[in-house]
C-alpha positions in Angstrom: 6.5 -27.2 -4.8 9.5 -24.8 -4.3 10.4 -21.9 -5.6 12.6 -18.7 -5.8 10.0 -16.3 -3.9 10.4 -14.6 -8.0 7.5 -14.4 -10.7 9.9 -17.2 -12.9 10.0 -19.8 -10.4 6.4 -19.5 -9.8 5.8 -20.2 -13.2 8.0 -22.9 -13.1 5.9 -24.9 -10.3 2.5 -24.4 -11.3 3.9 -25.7 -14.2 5.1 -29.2 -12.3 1.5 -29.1 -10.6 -0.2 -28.3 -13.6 1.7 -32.1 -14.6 0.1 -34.0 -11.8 -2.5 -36.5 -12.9 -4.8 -35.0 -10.3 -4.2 -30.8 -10.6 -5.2 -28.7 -7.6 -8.2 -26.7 -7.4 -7.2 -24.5 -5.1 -3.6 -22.1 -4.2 -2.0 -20.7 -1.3 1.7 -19.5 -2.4 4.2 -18.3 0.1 4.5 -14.4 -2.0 3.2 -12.7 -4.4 5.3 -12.7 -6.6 5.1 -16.7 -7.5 1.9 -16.4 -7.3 1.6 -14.3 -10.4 4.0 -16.6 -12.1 1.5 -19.3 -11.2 -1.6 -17.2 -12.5 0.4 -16.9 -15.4 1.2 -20.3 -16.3 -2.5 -21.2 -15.3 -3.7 -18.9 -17.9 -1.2 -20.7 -20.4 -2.7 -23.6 -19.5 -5.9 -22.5 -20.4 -7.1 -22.6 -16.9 -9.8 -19.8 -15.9 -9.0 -18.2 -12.2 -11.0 -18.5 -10.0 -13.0 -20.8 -12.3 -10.7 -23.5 -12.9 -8.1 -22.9 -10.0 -8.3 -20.3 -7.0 -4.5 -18.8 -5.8 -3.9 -16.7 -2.9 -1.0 -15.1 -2.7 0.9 -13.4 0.8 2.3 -10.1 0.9 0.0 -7.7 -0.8 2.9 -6.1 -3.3 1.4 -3.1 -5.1 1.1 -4.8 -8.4 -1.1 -7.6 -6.7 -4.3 -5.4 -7.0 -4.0 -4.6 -10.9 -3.1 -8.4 -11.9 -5.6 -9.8 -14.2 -7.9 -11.0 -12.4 -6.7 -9.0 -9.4 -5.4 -11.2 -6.6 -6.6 -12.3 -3.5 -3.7 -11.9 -0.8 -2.6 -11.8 3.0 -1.4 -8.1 3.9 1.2 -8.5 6.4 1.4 -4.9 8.2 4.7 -3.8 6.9 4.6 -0.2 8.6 3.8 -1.9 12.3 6.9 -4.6 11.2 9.7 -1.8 10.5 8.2 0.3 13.5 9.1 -2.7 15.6 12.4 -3.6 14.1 13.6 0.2 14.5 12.2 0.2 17.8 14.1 -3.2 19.1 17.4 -2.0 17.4 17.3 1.8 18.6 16.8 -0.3 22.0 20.1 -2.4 21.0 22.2 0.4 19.9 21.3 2.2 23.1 22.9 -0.8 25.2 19.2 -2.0 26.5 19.4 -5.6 27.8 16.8 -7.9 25.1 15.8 -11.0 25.8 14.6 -13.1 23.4 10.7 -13.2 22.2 8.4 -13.9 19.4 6.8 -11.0 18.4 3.3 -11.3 16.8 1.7 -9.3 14.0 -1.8 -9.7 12.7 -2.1 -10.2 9.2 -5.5 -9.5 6.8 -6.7 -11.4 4.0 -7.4 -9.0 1.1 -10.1 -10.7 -0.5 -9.6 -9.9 -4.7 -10.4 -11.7 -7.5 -8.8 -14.6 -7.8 -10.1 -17.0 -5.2 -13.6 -18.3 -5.7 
């Protein structure tokens, strides 16, 4: 399902999948933010998380730890991200010749509550 990266369009699709004749059992949204609008449209379902339907989430937003019941996420390392964004573009501004690479953090699952 797509959605908005928002709490309303995460609703909105656990709401199509909740429609399937075969639901999921099991979650991994692209933020956390739609996937507190699908633990919220689970819950008005009547679905019990993890019970009835695990979600993991990616991000780790602030708020993800005092959901109800708190969820489970990926951390992405945000500080190491904007040290090596400010770093490449200091390099930029300074006239330093880039070439083009990937460059690779490594995430963390945050084990919480809402994956069984």
């Amino acid at each position: 399902q797509e959605g908005d990266f928002d709490c309303a369009s995460g609703h909105q699709a656990m709401t199509r999948l909740l429609a399937l004749p075969e639901r999921p059992t099991a979650l991994f949204v692209c933020n956390d933010m739609m996937a507190m609008g699908a633990i919220s449209a689970a819950h008005q379902a009547g679905l019990v998380i993890p019970r009835d339907l695990s979600i993991v989430g990616y991000d780790n937003v602030a708020l993800a730890e005092f959901m109800s019941p708190p969820l489970t996420t990926v951390n992405q390392p945000k500080e190491e991200l904007g040290r090596l964004a400010v770093t490449r573009l200091l390099a930029r501004i300074n006239g330093e010749a880039l070439a083009d690479h990937l460059i690779t953090v490594d995430p963390d699952l945050v084990i919480r509550d809402s994956c069984a």
